[in-house]
C-alpha positions in Angstrom: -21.4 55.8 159.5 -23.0 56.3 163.3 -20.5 59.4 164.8 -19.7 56.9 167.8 -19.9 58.8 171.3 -19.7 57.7 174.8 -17.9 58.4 178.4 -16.2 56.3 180.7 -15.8 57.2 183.8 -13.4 55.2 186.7 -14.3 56.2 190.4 -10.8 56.6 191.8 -11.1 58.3 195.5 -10.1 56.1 198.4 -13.9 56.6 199.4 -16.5 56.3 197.1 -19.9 57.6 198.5 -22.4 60.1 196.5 -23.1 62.8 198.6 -26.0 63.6 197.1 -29.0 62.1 194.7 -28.1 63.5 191.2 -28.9 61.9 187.7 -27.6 62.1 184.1 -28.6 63.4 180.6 -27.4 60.4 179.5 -28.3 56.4 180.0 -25.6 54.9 182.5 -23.9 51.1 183.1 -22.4 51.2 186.4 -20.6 48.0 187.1 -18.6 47.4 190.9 -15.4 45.8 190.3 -14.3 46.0 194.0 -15.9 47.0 197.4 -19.4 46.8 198.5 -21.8 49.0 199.9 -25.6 49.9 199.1 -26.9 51.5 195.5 -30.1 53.2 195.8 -31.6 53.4 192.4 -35.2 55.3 193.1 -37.1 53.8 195.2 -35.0 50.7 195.7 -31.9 50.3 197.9 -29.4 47.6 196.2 -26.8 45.5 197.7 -23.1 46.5 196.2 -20.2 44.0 195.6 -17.9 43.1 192.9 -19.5 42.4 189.9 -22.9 43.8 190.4 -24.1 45.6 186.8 -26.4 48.3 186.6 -28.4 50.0 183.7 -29.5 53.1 184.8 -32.2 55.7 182.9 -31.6 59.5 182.3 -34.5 60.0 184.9 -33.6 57.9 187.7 -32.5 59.5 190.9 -29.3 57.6 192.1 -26.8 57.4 195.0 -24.2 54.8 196.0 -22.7 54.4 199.5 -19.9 52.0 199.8 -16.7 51.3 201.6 -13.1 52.5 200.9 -12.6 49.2 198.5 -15.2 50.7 196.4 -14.3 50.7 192.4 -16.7 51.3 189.9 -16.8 52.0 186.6 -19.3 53.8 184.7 -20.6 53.9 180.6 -22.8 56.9 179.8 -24.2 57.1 176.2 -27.2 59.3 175.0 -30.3 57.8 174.5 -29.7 59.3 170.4 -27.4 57.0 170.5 -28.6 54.0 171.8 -31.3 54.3 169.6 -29.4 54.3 166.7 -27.6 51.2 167.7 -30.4 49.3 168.0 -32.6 47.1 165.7 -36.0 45.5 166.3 -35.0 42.4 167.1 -32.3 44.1 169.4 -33.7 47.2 170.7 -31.7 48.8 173.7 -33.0 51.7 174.5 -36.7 50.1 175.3 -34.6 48.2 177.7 -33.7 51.2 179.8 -36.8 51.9 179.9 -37.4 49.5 183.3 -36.1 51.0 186.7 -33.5 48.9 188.6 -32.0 46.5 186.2 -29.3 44.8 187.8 -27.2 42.2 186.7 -24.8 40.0 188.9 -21.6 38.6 187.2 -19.6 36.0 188.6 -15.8 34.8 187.9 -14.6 35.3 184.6 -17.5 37.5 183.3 -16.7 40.0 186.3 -12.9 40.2 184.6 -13.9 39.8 180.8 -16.4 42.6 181.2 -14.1 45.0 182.9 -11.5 44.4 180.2 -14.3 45.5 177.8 -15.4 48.2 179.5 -11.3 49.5 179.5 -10.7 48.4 175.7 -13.7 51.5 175.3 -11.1 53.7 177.0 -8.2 53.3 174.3 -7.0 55.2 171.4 -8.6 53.7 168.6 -6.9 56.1 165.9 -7.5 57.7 162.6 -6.2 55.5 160.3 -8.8 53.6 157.6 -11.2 51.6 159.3 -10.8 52.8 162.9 -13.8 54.3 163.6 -15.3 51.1 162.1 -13.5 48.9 164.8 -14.3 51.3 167.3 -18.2 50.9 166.7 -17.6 47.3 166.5 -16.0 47.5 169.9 -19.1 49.5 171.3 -21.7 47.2 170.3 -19.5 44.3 171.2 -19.4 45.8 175.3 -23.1 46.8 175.0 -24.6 43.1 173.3 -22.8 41.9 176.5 -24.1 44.1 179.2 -27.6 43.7 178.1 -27.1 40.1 177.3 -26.7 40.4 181.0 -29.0 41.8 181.9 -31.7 39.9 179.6 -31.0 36.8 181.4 -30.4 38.1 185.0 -32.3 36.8 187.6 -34.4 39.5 189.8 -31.9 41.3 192.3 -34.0 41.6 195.1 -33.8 45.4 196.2 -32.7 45.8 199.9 -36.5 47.0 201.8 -34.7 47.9 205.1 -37.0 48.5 208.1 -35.4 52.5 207.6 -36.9 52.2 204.2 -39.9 50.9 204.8 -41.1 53.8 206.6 -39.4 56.6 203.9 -41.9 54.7 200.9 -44.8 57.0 201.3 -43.3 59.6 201.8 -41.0 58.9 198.8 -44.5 58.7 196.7 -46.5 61.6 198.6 -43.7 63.7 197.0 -44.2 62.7 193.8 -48.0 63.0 193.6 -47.4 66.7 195.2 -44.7 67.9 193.2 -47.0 71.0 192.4 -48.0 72.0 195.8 -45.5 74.4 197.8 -43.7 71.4 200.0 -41.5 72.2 202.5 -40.2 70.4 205.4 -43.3 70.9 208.0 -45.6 70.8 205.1 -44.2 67.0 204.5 -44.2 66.2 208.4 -47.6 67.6 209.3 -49.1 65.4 206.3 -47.6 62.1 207.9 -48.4 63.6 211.4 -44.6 63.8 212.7 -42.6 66.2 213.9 -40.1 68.1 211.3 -37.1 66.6 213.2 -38.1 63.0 212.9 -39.3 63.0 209.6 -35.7 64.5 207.9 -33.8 61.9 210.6 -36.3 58.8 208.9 -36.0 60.2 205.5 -31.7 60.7 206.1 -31.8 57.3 207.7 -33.8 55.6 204.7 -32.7 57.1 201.9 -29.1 58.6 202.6 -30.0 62.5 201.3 -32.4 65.3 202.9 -35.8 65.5 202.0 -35.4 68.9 200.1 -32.8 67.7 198.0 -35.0 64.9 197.0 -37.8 67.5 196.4 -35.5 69.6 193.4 -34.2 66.6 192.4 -37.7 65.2 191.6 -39.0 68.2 190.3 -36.7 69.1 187.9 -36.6 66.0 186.6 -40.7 66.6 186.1 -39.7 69.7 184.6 -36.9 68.2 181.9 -39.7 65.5 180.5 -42.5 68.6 180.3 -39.8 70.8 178.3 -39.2 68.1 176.1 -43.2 67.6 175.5 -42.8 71.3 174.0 -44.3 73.3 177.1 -42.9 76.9 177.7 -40.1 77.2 180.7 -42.3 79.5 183.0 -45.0 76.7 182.7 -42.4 74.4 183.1 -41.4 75.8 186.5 -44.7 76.3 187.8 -46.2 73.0 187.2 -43.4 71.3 189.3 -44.0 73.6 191.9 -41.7 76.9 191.6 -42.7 79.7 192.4 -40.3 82.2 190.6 -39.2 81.3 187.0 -35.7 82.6 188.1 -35.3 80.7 190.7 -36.8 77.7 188.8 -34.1 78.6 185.6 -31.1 79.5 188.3 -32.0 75.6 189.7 -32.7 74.1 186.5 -28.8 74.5 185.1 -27.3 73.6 188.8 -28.6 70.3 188.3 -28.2 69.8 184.5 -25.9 72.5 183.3 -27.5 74.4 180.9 -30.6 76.6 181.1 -34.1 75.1 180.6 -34.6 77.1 177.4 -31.6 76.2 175.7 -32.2 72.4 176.9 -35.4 72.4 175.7 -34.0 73.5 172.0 -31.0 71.0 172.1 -33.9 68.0 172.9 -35.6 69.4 169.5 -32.8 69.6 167.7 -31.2 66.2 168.3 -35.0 64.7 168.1 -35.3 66.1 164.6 -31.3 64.4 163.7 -32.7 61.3 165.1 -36.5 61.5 163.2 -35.3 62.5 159.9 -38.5 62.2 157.7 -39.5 59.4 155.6 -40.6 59.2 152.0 -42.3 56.5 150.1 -41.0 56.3 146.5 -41.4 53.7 143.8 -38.3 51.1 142.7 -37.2 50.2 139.7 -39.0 46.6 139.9 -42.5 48.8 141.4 -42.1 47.9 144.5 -42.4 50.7 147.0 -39.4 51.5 149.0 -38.9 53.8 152.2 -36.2 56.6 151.9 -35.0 59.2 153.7 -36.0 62.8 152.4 -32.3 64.1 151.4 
């Protein structure tokens, strides 16, 4: 039986508003059941009301700015487990695989949702057959959300004149994650003084431009560590100078130390891949097994 695990999380401050860009380990739905603001969901900017749904990848840098209304609540499940969830004519996890799906729910799907989304939250038990309703009960809430978002409509993303002028910049970042950016380094390559470029870039995107640099760059580093590449050679492809600094970073963001990430990835990879044997039936038909 699949060892069902997931997180819900229910904004509850009287102001909602990320200070900073951050991103998860695991795959997030994010769905506004009060307020409005603005979502930015790299590189977009997304308008925020009641009943807006979003799917959000374990590498997508995200931020929402909203008013004091502001009440969201948030799913996050591992990709592991998504995976195992799905089927091939129902696969979820190549879903999350587009950035800046957004959904928009209207009426009664805005309330029946966020009664799902609380149902998740309540003591299921440990009697016979609860950890078979409580399954049931998480692929119930997640055929809805990407139900959802199958059939949505294309939000379009909020390209503010701010914005606008942040987009290169946004992707001369990411094709320079390697070189030694700093602040001037940015500014003199777009021929503008330090001061206006962090004011554009604060303006656009709600965050400073070096946050926006680590951010980016240890998410680089998280993808080359689970390709199998050494942490020093990690760190110095995204652009870090000293591995310590580069490890120090590295478990601010995500919490644990790149080394040790890097052997959890393995490890739940090899749970996830178990290996697969051919071996003859009864009839003579071959059949696929898992090695035991």
């Amino acid at each position: 039986m699949i060892d069902c695990r997931y997180e819900i999380h229910i904004s509850k401050n009287d102001t909602y508003s990320m200070a900073r860009p951050h991103f998860h380990e695991e795959i997030e739905i994010a769905f506004c059941i009060a307020g409005e603001g603005v979502f930015f969901l790299e590189p977009e900017i997304f308008p925020l009301f009641r009943g807006q749904l979003f799917l959000i990848d374990s590498s997508i840098l995200h931020r929402s700015v909203a008013n004091e209304e502001y009440r969201c609540i948030a799913f996050h499940i591992s990709s592991e487990m998504l995976k195992s969830f799905s089927s091939v004519q129902s696969d979820f996890l190549s879903r999350t695989q587009r950035s800046g799906l957004v959904a928009t729910l209207q009426g009664d799907e805005v309330e029946a949702l966020e009664r799902q989304f609380l149902s998740l939250m309540d003591d299921f038990g440990s009697g016979f057959g609860d950890d078979i309703r409580r399954t049931i009960a998480v692929l119930s809430f997640l055929l809805s959300c990407f139900s959802y978002f199958e059939k949505a409509e294309d939000v379009k993303s909020r390209t503010n004149s701010e914005l606008a002028k942040v987009a290169p910049i946004l992707s001369y970042i990411q094709e320079h994650l390697s070189d030694p950016l700093t602040t001037q380094s940015i500014a003199d390559a777009f021929f503008m003084s330090k001061y206006h470029l962090c004011h554009i870039f604060k303006e656009g995107t709600g965050f400073s431009v070096i946050d926006y640099v680590i951010n980016c760059r240890i998410l680089k580093a998280r993808m080359l560590l689970r390709e199998g590449m050494r942490v020093q050679e990690a760190g110095e492809r995204v652009g870090f100078r000293s591995n310590e600094h580069f490890i120090r970073t590295f478990k601010r963001l995500t919490g644990v130390p790149p080394k040790r990430y890097a052997m959890r990835y393995r490890e739940s990879d090899q749970k996830m891949n178990p290996e697969i044997v051919v071996v003859e039936g009864r009839d003579g038909r071959q059949v696929e097994s898992l090695k035991a």
